[in-house]
N, C-alpha and C positions, 0 to 999 in steps of 0.2 A: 504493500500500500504506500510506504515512505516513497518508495521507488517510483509507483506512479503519479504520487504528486509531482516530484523532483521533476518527471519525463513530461507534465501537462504545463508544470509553470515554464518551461522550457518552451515548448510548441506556442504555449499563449504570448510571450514575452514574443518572439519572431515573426510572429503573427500578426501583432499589433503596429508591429516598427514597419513590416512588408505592407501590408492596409495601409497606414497614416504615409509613410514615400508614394506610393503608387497615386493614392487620393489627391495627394496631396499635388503630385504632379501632373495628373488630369486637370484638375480644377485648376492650375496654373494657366496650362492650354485652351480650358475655356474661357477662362475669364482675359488672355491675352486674345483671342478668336471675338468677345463680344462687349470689351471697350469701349471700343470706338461708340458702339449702337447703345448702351448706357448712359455715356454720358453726351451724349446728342439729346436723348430723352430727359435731360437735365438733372438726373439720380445722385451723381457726384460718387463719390467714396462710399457715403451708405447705401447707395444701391449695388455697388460692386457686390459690399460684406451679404445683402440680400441676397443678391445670384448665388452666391457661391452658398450660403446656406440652405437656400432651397434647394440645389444639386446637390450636398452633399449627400441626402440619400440614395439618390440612386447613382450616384459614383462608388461609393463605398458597396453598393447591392454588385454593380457590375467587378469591384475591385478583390471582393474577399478569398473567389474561387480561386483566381492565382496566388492569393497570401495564401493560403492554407498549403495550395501547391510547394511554395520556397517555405513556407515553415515547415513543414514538414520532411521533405527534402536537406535543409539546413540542418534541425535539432536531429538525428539520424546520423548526417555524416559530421556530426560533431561530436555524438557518443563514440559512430566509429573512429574519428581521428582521436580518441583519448581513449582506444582497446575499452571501451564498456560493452562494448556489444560482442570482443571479442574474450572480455572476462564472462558476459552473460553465456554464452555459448559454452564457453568451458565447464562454467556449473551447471551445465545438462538444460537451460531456459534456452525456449527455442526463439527466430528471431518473432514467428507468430505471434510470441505473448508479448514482446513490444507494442507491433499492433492492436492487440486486445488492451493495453494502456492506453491506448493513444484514442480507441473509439470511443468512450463517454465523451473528454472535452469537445471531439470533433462531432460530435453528434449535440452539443450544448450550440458549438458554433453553430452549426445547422440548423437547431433550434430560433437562435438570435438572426440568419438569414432569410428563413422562411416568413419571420414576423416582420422586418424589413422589409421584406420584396412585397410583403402582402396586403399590408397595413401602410405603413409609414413611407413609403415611394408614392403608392396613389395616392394618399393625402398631401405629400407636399410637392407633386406633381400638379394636383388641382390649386392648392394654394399660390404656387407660380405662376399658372394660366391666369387666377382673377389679378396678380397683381402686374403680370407681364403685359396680359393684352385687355386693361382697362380702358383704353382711350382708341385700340383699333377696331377699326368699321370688321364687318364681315366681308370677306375678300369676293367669296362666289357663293353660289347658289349652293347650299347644305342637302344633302342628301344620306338619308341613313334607314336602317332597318327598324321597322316598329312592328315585333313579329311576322305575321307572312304580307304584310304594310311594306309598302316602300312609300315613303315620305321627303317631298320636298320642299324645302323652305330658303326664301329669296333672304328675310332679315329677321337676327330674336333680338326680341326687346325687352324693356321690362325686365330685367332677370328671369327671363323664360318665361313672361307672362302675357307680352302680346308677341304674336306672330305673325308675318308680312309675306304675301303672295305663297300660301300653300298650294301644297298639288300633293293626292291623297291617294294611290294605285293601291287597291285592294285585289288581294290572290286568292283565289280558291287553292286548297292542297295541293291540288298536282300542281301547283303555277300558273293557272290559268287565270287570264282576268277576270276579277268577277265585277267590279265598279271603278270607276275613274269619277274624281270629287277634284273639282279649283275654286279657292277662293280668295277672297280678295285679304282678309285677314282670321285668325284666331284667338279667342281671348279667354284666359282663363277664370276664372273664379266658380266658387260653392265647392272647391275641390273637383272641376270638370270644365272639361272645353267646349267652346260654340266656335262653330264654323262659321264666318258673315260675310254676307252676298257673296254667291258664288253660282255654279254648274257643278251637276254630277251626271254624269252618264251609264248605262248597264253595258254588258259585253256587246249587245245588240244594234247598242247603239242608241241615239234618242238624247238629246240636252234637255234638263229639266232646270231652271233656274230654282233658286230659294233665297231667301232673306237671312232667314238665321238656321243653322242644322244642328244636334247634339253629333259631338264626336264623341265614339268610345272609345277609349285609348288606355292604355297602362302609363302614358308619359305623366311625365310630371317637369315643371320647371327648372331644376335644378339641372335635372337630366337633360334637358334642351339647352341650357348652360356650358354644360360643360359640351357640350359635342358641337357647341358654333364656337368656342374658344379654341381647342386643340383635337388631335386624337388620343383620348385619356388614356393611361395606364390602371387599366380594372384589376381590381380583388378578385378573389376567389370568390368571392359574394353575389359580384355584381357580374362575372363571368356566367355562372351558373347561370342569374337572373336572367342575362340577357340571353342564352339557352333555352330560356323556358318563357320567351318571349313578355317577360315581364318589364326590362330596362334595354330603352333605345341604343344601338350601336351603329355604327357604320362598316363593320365587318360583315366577313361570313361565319353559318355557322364553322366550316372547317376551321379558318385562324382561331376562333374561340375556343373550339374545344384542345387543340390543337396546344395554346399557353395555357389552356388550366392545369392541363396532364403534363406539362414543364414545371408549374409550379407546386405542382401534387409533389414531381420527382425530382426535383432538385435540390432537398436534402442528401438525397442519395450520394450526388455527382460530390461533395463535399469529404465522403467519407471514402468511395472509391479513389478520389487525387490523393487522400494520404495513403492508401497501399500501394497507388502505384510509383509514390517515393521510394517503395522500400529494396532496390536493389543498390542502390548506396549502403545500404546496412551488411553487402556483403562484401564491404571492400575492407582494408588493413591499412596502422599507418606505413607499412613499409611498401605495397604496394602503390599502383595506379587503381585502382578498385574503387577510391573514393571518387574522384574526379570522374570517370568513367559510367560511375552508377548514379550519381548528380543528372551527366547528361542523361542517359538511359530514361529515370525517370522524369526529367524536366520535359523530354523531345514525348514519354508517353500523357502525359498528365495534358500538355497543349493540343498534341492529335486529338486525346479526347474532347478537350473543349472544343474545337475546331469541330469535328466531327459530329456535337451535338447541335451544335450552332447550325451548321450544315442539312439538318434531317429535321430541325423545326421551323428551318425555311421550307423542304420541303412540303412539310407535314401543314402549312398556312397555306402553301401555294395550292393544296388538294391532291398533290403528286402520291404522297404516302395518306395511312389509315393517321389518325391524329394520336390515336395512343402507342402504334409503331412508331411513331418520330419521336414521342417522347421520349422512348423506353429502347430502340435498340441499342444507341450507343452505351448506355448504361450496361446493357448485358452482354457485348461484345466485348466492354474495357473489364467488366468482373472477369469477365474468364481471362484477357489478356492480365489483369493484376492478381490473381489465381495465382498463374504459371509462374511470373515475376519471385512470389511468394514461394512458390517451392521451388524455385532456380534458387534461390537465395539461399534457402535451408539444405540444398544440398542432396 
């Protein structure tokens, strides 16, 4: 137990320094990339420290997979360069129960990433949009999914409470039209929309004007908010939701389902990068073994990432099933850090 504290405060301490450099020099890159366009908007200094604090969740979200990678990789060929791994092995400890050390913190970190990606990236992703694009117009004509709805909207106002020049395409199942509705605006209130002066049409054809129409909808204001500000970064919550045609998107369902089965699985990716550190753990200080099993695992741990990155492009474009993109790379690197794992042992 001494021992595996010794082995987490070690992982955690490289983990921290690799995260906070990394981060630290993203947000360098950005805030040198978007200067100029801050203080044009007249922001000065404190809007810098604002960018760079609303990014720094989801820099640190995209930054941790590779700290875990070098901390892991690092505390490993550190044991091995001070023979700890080659006195463990002598006492009959295989290098396996390293590993088995190493899996609670990395499964804590895992923990602290999943609540980040989940939670606290779309909140201050949305907090950036109300405060980035306060003062700009809508660029073009918003269009997005409002279950088998496809909806179009010219301008939101109102903080999503009045809307300008809709156009309302209603599907049956199979995709087929079943009504076409234009109107001149939207407006909410009693918790519900009216449609005003407008035309709706049947598949058949036939323009019937109206004055005022009830819209049923699942939308809500906030949700019309955020989808004429940016393309939001969804929860788990509001992926499902919008899944089950509850919360408007402008996706498909494939992208949809596609990131939620990423972010079901990407604790995983976390704890696989640290096995596949571990052929470092079979080098000596008198050999090259160290140096050699650093690259080994650095060159397998970035394939991975590359390789997942790679299969949940597929997996949005519709090319793959959406829980295959999530999930092969995952199960192709287990078995390639499997082997790693008993090359190492011998």
């Amino acid at each position: 137990m001494t021992f595996a504290l010794y082995l987490s405060r070690m992982f955690l301490a490289r983990l921290m320094a690799g995260m906070l450099a990394l981060a630290g020099l993203l947000q360098l890159v950005e805030l040198m990339d978007k200067a100029d366009e801050i203080l044009e908007r007249g922001l000065g200094v404190a809007g810098m420290a604002r960018f760079a604090f609303y990014h720094l969740p989801l820099v640190l979200g995209a930054v941790l997979p590779i700290a875990v990678l070098m901390a892991s990789t690092l505390t490993l060929a550190a044991l091995a360069r001070r023979g700890e791994i080659a006195a463990m092995r002598a006492a009959g400890l295989p290098v396996a129960q390293l590993v088995g050390w190493l899996i609670p913190v990395t499964l804590a970190v895992a923990a602290f990433h999943f609540v980040l990606a989940d939670r606290v990236v779309p909140a201050a992703d949305a907090a950036f949009a109300r405060w980035w694009h306060t003062d700009d117009a809508q660029a073009e004509r918003l269009w997005f999914r409002d279950g088998m709805d496809v909806v179009g909207v010219d301008r939101v106002e109102a903080e999503g409470r009045h809307l300008i020049g809709v156009e309302l395409v209603r599907r049956q199942s199979d995709g087929r039209l079943a009504q076409w509705i234009a109107a001149e605006r939207a407006e909410w209130g009693d918790g519900r929309w009216t449609l005003v002066v407008g035309n709706q049409r049947g598949a058949e054809g036939g323009a019937r004007p109206f004055d005022r129409m009830p819209w049923n909808t699942t939308l809500v204001p906030p949700n019309l908010v955020e989808l004429a500000r940016s393309a939001p970064l969804l929860s788990t919550g509001k992926l499902m939701a919008a899944l089950r045609g509850d919360w408007a998107t402008r996706d498909s369902p494939k992208v949809l389902e596609t990131r939620l089965w990423r972010i079901v699985s990407a604790p995983l990716t976390l704890v696989l990068l640290m096995v596949l550190a571990t052929p470092v753990a079979g080098g000596t200080p008198r050999s090259n073994g160290i140096p050699a099993g650093m690259a080994v695992g650095l060159a397998a741990g970035l394939s991975y990432l590359l390789l997942d990155g790679i299969l949940g492009a597929l997996g949005e474009a519709g090319t793959l099933p959406p829980i295959m993109a999530a999930w092969l790379a995952h199960g192709a690197f287990a078995c390639i850090g499997g082997a790693m794992l008993l090359y190492v042992e011998g």
